[in-house]
PDB file as gemmi writes it, atoms N, CA and C in Angstrom:
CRYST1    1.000    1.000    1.000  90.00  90.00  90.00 P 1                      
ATOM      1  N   UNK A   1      89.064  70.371  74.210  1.00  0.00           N  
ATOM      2  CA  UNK A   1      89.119  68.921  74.329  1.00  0.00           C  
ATOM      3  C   UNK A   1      89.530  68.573  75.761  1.00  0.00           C  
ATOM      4  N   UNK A   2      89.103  67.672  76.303  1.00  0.00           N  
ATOM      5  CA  UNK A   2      89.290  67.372  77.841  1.00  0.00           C  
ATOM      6  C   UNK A   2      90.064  66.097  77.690  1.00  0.00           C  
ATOM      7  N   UNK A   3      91.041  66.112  78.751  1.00  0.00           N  
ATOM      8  CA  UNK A   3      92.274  65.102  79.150  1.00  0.00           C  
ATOM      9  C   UNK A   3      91.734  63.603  78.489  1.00  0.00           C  
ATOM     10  N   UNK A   4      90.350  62.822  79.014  1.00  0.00           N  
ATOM     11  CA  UNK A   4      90.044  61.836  79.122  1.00  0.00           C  
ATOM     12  C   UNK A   4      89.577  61.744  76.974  1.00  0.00           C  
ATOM     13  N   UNK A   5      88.881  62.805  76.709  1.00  0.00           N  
ATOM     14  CA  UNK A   5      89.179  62.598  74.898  1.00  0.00           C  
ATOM     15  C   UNK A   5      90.480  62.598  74.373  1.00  0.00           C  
ATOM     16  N   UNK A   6      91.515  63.746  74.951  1.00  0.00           N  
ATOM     17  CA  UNK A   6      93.128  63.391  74.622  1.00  0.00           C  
ATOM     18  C   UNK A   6      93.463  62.028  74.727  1.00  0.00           C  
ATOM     19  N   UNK A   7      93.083  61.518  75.760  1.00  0.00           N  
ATOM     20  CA  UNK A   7      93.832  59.982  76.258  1.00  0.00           C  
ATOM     21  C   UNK A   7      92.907  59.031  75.416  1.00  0.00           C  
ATOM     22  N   UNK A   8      91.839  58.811  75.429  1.00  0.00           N  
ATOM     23  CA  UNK A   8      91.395  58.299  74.070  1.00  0.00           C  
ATOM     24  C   UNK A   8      91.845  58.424  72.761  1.00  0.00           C  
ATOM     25  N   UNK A   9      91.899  59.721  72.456  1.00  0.00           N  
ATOM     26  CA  UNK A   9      92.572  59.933  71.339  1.00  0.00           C  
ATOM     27  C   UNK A   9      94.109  59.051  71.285  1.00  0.00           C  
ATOM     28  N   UNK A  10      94.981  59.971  71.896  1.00  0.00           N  
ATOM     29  CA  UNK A  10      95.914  58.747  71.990  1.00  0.00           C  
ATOM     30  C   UNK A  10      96.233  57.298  71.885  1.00  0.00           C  
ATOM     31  N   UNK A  11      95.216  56.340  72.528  1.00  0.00           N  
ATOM     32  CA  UNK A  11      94.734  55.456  72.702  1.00  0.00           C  
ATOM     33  C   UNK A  11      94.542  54.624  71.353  1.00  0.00           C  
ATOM     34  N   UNK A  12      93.768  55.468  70.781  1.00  0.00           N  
ATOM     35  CA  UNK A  12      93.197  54.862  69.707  1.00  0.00           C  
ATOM     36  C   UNK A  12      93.765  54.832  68.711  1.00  0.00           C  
ATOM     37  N   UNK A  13      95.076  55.882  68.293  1.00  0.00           N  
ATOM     38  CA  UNK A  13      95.966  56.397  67.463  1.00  0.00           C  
ATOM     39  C   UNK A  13      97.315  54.966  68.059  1.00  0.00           C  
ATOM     40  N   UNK A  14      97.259  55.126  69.029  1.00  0.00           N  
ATOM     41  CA  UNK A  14      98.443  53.963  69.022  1.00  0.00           C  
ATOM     42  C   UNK A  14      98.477  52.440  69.235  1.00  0.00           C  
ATOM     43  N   UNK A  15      99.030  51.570  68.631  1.00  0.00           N  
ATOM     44  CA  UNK A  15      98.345  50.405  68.374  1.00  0.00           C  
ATOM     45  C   UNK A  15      98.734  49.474  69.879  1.00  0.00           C  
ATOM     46  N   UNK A  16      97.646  48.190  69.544  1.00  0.00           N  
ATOM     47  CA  UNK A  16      97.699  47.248  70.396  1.00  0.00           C  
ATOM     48  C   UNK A  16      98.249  46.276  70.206  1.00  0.00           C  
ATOM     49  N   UNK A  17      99.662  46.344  71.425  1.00  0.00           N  
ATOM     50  CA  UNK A  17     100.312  45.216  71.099  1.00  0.00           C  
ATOM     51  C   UNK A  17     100.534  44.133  72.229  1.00  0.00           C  
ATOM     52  N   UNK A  18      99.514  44.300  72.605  1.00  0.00           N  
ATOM     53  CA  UNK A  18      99.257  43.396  73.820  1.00  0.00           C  
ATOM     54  C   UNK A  18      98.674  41.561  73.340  1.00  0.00           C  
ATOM     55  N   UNK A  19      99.656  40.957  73.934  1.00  0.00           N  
ATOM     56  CA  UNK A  19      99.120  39.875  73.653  1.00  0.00           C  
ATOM     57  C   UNK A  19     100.148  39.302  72.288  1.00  0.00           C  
ATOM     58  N   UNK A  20     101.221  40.118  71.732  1.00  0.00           N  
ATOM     59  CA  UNK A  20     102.279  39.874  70.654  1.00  0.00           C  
ATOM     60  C   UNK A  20     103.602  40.099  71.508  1.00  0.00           C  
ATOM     61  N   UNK A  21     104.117  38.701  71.600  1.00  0.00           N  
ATOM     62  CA  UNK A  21     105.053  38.715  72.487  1.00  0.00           C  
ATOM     63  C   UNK A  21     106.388  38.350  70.920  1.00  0.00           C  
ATOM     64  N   UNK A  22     107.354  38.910  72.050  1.00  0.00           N  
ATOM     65  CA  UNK A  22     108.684  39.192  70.823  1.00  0.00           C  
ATOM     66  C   UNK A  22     109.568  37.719  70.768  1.00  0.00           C  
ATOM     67  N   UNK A  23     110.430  37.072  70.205  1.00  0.00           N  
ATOM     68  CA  UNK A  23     110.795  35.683  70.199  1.00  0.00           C  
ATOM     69  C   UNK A  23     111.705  35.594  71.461  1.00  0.00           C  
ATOM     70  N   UNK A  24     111.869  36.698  72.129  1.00  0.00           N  
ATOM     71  CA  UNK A  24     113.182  37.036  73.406  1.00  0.00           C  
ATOM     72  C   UNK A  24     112.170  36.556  74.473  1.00  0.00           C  
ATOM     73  N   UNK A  25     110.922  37.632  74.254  1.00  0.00           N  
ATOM     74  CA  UNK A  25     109.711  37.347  75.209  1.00  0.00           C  
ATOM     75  C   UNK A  25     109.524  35.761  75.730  1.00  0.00           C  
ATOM     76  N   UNK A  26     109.436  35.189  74.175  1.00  0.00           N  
ATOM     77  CA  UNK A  26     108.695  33.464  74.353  1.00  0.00           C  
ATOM     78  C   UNK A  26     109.578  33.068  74.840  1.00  0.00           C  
ATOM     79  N   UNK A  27     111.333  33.258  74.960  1.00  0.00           N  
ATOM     80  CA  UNK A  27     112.462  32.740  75.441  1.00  0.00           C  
ATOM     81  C   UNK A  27     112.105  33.027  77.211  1.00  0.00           C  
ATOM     82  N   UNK A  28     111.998  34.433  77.454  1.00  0.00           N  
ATOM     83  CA  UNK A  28     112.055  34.556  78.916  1.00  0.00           C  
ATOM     84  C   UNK A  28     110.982  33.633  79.530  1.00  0.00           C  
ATOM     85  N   UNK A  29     109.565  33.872  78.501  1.00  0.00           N  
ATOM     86  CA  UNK A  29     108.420  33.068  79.317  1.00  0.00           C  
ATOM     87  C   UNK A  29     108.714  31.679  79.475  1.00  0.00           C  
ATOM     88  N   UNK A  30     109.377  31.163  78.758  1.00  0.00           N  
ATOM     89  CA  UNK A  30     109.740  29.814  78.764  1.00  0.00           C  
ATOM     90  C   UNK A  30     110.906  29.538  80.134  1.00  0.00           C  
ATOM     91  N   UNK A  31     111.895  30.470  80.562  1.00  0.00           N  
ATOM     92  CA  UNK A  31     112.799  30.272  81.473  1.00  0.00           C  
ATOM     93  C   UNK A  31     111.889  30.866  82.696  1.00  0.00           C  
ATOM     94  N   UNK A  32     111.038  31.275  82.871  1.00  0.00           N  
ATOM     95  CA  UNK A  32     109.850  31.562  83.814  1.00  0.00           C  
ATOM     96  C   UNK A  32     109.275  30.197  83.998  1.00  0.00           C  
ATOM     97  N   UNK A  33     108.569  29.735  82.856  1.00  0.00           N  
ATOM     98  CA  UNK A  33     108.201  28.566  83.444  1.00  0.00           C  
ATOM     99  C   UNK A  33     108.942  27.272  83.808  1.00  0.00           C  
ATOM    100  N   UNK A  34     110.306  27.698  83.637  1.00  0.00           N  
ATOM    101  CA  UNK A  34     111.309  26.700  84.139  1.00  0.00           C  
ATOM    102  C   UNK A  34     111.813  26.978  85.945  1.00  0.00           C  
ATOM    103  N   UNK A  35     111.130  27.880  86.314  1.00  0.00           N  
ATOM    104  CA  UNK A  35     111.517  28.941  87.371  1.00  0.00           C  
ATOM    105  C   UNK A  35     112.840  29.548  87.526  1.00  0.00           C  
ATOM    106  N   UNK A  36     112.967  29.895  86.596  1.00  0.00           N  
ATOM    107  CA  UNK A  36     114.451  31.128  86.785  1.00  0.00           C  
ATOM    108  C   UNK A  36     113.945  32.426  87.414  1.00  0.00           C  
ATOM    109  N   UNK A  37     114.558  32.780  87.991  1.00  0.00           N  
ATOM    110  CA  UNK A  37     114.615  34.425  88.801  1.00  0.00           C  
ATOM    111  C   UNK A  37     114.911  35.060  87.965  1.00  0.00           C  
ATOM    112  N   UNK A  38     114.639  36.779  87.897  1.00  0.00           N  
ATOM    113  CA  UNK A  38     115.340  37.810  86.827  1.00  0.00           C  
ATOM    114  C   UNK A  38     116.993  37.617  86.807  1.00  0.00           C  
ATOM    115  N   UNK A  39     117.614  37.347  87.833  1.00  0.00           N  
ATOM    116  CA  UNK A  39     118.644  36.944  88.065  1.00  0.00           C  
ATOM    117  C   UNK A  39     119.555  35.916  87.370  1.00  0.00           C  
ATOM    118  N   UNK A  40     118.628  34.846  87.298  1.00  0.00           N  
ATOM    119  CA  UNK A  40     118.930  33.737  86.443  1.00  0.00           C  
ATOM    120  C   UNK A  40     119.103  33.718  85.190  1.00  0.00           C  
ATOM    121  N   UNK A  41     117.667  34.008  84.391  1.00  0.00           N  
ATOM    122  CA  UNK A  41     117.816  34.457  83.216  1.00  0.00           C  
ATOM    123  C   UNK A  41     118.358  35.582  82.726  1.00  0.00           C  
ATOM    124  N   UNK A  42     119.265  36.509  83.264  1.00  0.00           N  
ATOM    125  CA  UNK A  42     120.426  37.511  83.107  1.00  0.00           C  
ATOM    126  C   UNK A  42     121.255  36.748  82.969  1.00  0.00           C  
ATOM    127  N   UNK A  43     121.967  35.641  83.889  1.00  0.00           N  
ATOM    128  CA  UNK A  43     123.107  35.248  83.699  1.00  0.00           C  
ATOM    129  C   UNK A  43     122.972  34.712  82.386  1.00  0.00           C  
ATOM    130  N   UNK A  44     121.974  33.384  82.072  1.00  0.00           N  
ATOM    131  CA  UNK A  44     121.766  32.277  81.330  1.00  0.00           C  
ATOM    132  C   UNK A  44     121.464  33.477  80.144  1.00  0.00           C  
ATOM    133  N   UNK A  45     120.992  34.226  79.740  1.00  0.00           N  
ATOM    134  CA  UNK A  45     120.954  35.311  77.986  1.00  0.00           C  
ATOM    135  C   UNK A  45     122.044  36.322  78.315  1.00  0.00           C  
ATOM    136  N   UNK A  46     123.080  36.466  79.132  1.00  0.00           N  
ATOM    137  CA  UNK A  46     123.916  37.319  79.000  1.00  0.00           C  
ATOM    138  C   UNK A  46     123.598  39.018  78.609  1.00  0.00           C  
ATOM    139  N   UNK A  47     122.438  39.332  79.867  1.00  0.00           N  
ATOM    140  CA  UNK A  47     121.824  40.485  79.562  1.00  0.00           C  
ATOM    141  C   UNK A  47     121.638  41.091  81.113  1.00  0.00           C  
ATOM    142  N   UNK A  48     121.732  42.043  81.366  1.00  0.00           N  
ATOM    143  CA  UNK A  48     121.295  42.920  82.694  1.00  0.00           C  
ATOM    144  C   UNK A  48     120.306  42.089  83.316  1.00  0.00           C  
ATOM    145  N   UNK A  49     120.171  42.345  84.945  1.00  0.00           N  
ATOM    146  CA  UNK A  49     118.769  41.767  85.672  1.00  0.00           C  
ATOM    147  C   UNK A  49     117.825  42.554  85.185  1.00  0.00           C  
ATOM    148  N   UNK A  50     118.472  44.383  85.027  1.00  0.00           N  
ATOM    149  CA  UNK A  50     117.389  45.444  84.818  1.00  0.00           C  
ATOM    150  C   UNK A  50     116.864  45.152  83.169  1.00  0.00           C  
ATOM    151  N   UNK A  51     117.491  44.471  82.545  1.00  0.00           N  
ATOM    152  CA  UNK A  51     116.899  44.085  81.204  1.00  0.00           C  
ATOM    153  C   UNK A  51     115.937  42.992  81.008  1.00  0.00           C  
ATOM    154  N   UNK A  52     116.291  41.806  82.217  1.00  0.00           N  
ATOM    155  CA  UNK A  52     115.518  40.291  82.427  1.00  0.00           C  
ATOM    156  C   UNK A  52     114.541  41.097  83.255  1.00  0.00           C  
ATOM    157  N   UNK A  53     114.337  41.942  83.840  1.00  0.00           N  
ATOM    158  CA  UNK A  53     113.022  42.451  84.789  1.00  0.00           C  
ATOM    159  C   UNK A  53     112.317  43.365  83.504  1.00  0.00           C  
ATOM    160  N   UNK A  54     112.875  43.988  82.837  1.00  0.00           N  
ATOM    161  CA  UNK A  54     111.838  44.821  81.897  1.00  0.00           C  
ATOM    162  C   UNK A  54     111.708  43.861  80.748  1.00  0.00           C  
ATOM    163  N   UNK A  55     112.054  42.753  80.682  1.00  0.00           N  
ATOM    164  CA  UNK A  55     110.859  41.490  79.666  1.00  0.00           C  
ATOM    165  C   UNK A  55     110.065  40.713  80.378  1.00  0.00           C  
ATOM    166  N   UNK A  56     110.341  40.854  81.315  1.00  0.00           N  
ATOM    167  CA  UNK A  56     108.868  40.400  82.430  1.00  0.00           C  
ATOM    168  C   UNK A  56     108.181  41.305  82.670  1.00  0.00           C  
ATOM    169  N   UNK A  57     108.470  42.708  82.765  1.00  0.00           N  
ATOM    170  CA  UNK A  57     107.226  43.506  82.684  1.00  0.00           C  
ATOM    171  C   UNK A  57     106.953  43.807  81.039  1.00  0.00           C  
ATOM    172  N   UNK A  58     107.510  43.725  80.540  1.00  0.00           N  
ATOM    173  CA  UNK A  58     106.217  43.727  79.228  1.00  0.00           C  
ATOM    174  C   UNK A  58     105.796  42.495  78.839  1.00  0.00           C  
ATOM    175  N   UNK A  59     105.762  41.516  79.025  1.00  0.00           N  
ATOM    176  CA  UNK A  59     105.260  40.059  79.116  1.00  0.00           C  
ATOM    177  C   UNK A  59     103.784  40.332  79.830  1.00  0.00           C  
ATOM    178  N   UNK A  60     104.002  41.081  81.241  1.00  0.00           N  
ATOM    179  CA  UNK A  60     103.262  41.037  81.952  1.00  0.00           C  
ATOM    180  C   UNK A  60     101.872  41.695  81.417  1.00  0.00           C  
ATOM    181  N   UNK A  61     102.275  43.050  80.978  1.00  0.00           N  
ATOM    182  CA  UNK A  61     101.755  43.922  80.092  1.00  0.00           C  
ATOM    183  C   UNK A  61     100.480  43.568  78.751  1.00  0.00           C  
ATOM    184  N   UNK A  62     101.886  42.734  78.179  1.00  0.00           N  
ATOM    185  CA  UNK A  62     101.026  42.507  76.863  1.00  0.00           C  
ATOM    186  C   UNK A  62     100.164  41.309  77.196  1.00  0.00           C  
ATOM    187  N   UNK A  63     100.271  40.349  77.884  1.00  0.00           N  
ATOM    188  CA  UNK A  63      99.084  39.359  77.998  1.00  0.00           C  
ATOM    189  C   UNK A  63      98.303  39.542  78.886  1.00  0.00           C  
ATOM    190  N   UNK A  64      98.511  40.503  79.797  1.00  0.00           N  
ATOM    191  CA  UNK A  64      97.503  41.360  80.933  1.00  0.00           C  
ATOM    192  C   UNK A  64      97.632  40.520  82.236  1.00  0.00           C  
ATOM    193  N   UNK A  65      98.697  40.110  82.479  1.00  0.00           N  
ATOM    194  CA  UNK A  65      98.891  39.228  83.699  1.00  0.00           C  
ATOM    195  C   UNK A  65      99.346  40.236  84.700  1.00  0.00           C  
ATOM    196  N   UNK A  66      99.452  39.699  85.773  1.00  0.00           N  
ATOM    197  CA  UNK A  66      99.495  39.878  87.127  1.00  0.00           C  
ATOM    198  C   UNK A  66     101.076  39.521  87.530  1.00  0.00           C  
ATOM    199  N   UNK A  67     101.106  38.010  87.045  1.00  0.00           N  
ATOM    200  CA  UNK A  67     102.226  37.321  88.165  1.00  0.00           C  
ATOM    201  C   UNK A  67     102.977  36.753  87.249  1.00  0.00           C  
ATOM    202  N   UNK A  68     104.383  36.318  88.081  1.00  0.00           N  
ATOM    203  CA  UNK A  68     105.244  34.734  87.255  1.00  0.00           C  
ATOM    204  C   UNK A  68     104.332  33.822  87.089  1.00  0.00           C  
ATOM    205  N   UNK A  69     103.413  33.637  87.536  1.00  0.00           N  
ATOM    206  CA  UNK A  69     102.808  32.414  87.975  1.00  0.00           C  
ATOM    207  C   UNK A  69     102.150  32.871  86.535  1.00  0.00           C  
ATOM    208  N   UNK A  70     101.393  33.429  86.625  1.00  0.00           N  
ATOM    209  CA  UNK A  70     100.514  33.538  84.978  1.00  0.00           C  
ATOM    210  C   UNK A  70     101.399  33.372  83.830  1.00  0.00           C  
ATOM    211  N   UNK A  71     102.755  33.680  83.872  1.00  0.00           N  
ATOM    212  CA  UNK A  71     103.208  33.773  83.073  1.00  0.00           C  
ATOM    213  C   UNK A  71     103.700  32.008  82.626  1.00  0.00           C  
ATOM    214  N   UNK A  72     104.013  31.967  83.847  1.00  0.00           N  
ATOM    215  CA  UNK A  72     104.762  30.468  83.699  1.00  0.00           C  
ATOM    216  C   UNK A  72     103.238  29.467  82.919  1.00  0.00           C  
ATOM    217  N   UNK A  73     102.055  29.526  83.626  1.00  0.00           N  
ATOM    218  CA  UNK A  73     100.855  29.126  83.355  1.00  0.00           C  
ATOM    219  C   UNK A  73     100.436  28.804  82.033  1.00  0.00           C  
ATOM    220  N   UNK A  74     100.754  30.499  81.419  1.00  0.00           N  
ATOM    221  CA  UNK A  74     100.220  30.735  79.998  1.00  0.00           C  
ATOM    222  C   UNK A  74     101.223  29.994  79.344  1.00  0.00           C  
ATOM    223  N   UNK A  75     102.482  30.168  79.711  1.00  0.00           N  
ATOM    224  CA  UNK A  75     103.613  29.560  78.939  1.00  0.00           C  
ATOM    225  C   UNK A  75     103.736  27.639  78.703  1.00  0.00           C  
ATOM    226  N   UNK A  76     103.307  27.381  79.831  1.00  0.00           N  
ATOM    227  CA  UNK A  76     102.785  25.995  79.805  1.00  0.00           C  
ATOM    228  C   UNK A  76     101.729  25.224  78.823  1.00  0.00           C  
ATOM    229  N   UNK A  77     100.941  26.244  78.437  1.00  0.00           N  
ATOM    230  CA  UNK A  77     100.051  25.581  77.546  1.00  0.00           C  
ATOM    231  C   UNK A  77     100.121  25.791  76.301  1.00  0.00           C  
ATOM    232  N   UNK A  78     101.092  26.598  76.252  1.00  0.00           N  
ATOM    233  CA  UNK A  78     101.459  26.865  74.545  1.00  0.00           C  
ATOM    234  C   UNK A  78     101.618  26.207  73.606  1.00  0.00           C  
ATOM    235  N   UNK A  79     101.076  26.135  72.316  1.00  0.00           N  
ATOM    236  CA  UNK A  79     101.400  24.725  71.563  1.00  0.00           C  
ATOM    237  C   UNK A  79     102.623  25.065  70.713  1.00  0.00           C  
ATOM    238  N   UNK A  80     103.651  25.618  70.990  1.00  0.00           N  
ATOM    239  CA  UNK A  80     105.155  25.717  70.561  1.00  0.00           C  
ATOM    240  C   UNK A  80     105.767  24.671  71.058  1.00  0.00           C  
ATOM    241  N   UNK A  81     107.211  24.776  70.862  1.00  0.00           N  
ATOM    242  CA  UNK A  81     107.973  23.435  71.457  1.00  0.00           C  
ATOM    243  C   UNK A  81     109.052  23.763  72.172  1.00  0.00           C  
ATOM    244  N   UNK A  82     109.452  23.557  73.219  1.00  0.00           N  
ATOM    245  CA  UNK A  82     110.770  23.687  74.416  1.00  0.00           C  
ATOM    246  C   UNK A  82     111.487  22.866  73.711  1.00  0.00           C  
ATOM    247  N   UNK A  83     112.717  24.063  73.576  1.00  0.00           N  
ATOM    248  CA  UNK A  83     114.039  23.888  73.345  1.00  0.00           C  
ATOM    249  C   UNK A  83     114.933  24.425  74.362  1.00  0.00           C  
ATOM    250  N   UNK A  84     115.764  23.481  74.773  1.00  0.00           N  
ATOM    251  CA  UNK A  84     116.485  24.336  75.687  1.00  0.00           C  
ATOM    252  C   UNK A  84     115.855  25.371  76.585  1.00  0.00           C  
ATOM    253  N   UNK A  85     114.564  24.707  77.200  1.00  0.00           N  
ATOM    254  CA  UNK A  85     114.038  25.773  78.650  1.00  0.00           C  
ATOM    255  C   UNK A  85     113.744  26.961  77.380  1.00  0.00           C  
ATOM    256  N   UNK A  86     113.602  26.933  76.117  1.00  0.00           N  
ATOM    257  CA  UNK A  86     112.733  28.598  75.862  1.00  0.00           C  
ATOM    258  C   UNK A  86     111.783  27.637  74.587  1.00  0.00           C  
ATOM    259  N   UNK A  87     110.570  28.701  74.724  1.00  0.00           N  
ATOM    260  CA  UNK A  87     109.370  28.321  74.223  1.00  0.00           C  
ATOM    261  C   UNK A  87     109.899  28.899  72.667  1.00  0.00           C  
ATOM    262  N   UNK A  88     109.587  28.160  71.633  1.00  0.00           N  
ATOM    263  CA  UNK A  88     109.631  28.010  70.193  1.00  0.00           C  
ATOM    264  C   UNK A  88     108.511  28.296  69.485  1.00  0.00           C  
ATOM    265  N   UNK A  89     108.471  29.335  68.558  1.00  0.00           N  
ATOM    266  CA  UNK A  89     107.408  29.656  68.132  1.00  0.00           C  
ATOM    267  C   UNK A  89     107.089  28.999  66.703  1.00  0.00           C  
ATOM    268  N   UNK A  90     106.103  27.963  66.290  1.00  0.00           N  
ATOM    269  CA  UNK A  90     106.556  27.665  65.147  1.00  0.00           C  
ATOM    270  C   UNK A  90     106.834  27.987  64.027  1.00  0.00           C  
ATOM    271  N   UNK A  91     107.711  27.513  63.141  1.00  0.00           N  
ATOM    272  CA  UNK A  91     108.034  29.021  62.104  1.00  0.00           C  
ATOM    273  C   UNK A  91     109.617  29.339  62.226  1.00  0.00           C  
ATOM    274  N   UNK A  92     110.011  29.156  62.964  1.00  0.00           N  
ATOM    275  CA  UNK A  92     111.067  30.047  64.099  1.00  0.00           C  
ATOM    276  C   UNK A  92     112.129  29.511  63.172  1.00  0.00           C  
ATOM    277  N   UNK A  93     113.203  30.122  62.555  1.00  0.00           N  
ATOM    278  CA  UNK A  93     114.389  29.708  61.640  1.00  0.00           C  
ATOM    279  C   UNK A  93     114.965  28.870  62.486  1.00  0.00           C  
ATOM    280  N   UNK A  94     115.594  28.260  61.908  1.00  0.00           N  
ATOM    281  CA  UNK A  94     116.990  27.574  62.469  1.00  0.00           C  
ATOM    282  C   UNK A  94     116.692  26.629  63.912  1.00  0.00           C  
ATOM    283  N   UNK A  95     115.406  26.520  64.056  1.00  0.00           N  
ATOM    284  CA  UNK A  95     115.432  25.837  65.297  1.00  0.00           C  
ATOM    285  C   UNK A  95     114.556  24.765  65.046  1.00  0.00           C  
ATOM    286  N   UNK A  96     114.513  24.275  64.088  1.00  0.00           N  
ATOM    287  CA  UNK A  96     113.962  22.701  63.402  1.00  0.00           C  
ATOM    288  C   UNK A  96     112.660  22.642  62.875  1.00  0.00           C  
ATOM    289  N   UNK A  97     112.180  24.290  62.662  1.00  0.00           N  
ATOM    290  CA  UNK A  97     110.765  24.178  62.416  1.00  0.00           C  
ATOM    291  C   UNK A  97     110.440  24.580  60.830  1.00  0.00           C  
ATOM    292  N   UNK A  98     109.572  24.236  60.197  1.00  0.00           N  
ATOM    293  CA  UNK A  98     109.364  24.689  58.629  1.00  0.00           C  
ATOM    294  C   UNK A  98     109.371  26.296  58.800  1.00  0.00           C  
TER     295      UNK A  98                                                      
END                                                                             
């Protein structure tokens, strides 16, 4: 078997989760499109920069973006609802939604 059928194989065996962002995710994308720095949103969720930089890279990841800017972009048109600078997914317990 050659590398490029392994990596297919692989591939195909492990799922796609690109494009399923986590409710922390819709929180960061939402303080992205508020323009917070990794910096910022560390202080403001009480979490590492190195933790606010690795939910922007899998943000980045799973919706196949490039930039803040895409992110902030995509996050802008979302039909959820801003609460407090983070994007609301509807559904979402406790935060006023059925």
């Amino acid at each position: 078997m050659t590398r490029a059928a392994a990596a297919d194989g692989d591939a195909a065996a492990s799922p796609d989760f690109r494009g399923t962002l986590t409710p922390r995710e819709y929180q960061i994308a939402g303080l992205i499109a508020r323009g917070r720095s990794n910096r910022a949103i560390a202080q403001e969720l009480l979490i590492s920069p190195a933790t606010a930089a690795r939910h922007v890279a899998n943000i980045l990841v799973k919706l196949d973006f490039n930039s803040r800017a895409q992110i902030a972009a995509w996050a802008a048109r979302q039909d959820g609802d801003w609460a407090g600078g983070e994007l609301v997914q509807p559904g979402d317990a406790g935060l006023g939604h059925p």
